[in-house]
MDAnalysis code that builds the backbone (N, CA, C; Angstrom):
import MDAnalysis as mda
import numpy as np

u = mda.Universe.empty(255, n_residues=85, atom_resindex=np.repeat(np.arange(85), 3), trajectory=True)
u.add_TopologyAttr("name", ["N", "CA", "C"] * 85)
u.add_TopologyAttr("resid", np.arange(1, 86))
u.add_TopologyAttr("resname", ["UNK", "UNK", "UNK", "UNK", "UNK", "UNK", "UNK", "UNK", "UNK", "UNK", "UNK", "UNK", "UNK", "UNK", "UNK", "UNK", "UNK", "UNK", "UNK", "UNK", "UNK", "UNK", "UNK", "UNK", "UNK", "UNK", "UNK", "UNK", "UNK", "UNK", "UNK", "UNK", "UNK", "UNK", "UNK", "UNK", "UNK", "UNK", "UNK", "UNK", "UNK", "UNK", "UNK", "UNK", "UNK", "UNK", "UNK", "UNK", "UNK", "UNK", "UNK", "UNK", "UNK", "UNK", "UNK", "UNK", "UNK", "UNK", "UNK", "UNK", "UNK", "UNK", "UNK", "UNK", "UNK", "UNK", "UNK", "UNK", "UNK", "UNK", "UNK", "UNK", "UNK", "UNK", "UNK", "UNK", "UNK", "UNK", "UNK", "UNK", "UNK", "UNK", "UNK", "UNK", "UNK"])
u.atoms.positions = np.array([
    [5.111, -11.152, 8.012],
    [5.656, -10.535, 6.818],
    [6.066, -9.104, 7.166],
    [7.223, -8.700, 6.708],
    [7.578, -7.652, 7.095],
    [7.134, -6.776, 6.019],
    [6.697, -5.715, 6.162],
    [6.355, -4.446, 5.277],
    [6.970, -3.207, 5.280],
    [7.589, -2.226, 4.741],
    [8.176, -1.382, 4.468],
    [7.453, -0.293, 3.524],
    [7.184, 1.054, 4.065],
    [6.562, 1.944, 3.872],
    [7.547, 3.139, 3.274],
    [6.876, 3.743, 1.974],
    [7.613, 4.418, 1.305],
    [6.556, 5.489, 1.294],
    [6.379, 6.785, 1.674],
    [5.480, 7.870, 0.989],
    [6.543, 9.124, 0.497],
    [6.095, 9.011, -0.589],
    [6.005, 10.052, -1.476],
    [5.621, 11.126, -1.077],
    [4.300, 11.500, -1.139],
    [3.667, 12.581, -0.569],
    [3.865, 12.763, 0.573],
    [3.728, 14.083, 1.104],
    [3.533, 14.059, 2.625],
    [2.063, 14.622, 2.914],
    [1.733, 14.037, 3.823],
    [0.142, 14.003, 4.636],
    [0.216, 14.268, 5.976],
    [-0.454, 14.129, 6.647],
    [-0.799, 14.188, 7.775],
    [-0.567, 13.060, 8.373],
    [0.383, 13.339, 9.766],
    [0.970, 11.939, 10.351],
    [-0.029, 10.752, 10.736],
    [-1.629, 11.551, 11.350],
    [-2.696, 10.763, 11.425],
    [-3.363, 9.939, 10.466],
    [-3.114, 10.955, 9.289],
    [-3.909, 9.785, 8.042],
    [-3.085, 9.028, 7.484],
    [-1.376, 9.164, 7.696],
    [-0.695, 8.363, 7.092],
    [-0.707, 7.160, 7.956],
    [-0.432, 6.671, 9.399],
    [-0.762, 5.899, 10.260],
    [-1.739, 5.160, 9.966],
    [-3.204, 5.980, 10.048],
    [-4.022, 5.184, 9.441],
    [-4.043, 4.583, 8.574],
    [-3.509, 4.982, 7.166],
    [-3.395, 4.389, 6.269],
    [-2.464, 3.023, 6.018],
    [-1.891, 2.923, 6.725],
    [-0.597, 1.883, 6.984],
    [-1.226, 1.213, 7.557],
    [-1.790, 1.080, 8.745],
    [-2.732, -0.198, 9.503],
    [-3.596, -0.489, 8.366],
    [-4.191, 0.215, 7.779],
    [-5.246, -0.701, 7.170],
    [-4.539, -1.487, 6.276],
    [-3.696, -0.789, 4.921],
    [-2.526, -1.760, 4.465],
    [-2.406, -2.893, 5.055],
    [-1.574, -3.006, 5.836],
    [-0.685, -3.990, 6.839],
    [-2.213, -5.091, 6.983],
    [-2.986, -4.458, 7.356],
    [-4.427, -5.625, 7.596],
    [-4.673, -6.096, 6.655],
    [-4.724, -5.596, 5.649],
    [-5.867, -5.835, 4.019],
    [-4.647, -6.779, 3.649],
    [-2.824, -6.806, 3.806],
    [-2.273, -7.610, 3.282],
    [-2.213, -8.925, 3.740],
    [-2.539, -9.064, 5.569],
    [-2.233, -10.019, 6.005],
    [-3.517, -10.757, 6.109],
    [-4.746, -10.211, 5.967],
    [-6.183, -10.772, 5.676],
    [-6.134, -11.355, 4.409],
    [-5.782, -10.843, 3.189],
    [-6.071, -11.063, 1.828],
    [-5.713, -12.498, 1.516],
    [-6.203, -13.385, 0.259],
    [-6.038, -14.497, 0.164],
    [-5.485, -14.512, -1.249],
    [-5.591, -12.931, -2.165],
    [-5.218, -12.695, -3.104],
    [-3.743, -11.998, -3.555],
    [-3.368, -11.468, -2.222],
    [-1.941, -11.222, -2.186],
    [-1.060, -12.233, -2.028],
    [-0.502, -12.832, -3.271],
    [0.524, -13.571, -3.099],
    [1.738, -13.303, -3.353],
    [2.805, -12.597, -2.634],
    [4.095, -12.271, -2.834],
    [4.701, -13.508, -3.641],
    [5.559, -13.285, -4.841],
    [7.099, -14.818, -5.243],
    [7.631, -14.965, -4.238],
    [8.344, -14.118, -3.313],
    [9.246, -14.797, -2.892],
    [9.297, -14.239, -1.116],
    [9.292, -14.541, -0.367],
    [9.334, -14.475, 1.040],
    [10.238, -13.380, 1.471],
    [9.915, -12.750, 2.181],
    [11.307, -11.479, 2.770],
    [10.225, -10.154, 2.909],
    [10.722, -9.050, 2.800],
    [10.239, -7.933, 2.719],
    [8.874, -7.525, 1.867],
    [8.425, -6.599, 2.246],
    [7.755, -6.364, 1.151],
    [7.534, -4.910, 1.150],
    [8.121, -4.037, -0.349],
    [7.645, -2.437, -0.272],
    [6.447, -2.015, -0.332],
    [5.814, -1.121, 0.280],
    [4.765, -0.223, -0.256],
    [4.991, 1.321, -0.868],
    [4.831, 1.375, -1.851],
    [5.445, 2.779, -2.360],
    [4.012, 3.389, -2.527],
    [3.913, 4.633, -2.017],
    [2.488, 5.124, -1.706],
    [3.277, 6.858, -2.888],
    [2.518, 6.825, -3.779],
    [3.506, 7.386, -5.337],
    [2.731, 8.504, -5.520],
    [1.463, 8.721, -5.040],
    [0.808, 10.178, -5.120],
    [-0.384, 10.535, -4.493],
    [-0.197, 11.755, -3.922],
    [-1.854, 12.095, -3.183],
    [-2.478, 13.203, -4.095],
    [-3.494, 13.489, -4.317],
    [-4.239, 14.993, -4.569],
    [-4.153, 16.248, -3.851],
    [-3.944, 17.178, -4.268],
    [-3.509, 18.559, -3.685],
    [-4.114, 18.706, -2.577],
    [-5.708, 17.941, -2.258],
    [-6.411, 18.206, -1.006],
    [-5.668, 17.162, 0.218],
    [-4.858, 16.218, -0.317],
    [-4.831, 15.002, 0.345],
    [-5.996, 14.271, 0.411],
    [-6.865, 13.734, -0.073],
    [-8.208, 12.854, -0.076],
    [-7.891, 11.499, -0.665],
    [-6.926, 11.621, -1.746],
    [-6.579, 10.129, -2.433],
    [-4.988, 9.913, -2.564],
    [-4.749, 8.105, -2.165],
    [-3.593, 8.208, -2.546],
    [-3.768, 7.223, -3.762],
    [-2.607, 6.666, -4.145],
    [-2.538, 5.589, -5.030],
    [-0.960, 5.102, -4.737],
    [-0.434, 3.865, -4.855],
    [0.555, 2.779, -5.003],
    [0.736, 2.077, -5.013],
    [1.758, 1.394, -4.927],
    [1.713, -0.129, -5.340],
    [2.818, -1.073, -4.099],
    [2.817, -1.947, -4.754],
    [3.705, -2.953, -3.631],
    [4.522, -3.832, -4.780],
    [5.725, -4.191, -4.180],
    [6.623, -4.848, -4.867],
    [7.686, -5.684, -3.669],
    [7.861, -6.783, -4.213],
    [8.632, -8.335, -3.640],
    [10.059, -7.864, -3.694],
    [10.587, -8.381, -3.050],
    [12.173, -7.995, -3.087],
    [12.731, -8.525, -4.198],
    [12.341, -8.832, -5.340],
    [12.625, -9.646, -6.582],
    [12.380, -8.347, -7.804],
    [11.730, -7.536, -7.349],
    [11.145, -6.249, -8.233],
    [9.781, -6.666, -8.795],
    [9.545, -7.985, -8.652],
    [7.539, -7.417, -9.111],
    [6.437, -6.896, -8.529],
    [5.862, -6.876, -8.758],
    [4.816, -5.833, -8.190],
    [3.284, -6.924, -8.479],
    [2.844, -7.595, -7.049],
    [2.180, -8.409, -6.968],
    [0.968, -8.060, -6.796],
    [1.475, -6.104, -6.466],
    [-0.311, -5.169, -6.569],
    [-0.395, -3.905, -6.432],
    [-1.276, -2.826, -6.527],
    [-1.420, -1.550, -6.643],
    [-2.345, -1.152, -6.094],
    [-2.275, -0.182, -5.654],
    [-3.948, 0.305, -5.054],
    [-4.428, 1.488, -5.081],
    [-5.493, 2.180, -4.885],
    [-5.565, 3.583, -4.663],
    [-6.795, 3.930, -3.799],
    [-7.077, 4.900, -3.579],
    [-7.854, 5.037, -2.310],
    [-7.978, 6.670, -1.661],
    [-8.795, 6.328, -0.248],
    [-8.656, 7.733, 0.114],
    [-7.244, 7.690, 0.904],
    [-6.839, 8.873, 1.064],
    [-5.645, 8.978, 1.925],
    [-5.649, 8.511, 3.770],
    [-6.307, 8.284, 3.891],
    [-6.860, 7.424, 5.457],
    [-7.162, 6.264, 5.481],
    [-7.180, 5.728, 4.295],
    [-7.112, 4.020, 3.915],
    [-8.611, 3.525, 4.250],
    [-9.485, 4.452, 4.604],
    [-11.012, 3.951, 4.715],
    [-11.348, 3.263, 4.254],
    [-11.012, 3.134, 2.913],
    [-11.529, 2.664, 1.565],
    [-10.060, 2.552, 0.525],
    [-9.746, 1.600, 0.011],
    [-8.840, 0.593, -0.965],
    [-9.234, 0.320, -1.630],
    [-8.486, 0.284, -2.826],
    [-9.238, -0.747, -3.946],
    [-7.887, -1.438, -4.857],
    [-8.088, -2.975, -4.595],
    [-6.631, -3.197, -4.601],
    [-6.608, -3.929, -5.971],
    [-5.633, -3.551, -7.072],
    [-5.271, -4.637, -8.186],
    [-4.851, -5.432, -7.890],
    [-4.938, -6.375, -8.040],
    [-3.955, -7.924, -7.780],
    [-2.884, -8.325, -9.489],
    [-1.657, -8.285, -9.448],
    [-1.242, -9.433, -10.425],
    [-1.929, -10.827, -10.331],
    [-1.626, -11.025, -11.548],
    [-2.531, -12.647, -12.208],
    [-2.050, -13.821, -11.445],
])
């Protein structure tokens, strides 16, 4: 599955990296991410905290839904992912 990375914020090239592997893992591990439709998939990473410690965003299908959201620390240590129904 191809993934496509959008940040918003800017961070630190190290924690953003990090943060993208773990993404990229947590999507291709998960049994609860189910994209509609096959192709791409965005991650729009939509805001950090002034310290950089948290981000939050979401993901969306090349169809425009949004199959999930997440937020977290900005190093992806820790996720916590919404799932659509």
């Amino acid at each position: 599955m191809n993934i496509i990375f959008e940040w918003l914020p800017q961070i630190k090239p190290s924690m953003r990296a990090a943060a993208e592997m773990k993404i990229r893992n947590d999507i291709h591990e998960s049994d609860d991410f189910k994209p509609c439709h096959t192709g791409p998939i965005s991650v729009s990473i939509l805001s950090s905290d002034p310290l950089e410690v948290s981000i939050k965003g979401s993901m969306t299908c090349k169809c425009g839904k949004m199959p999930a959201s997440f937020n977290g620390s900005s190093d992806g240590s820790t996720l916590n992912y919404v799932f659509a129904g």
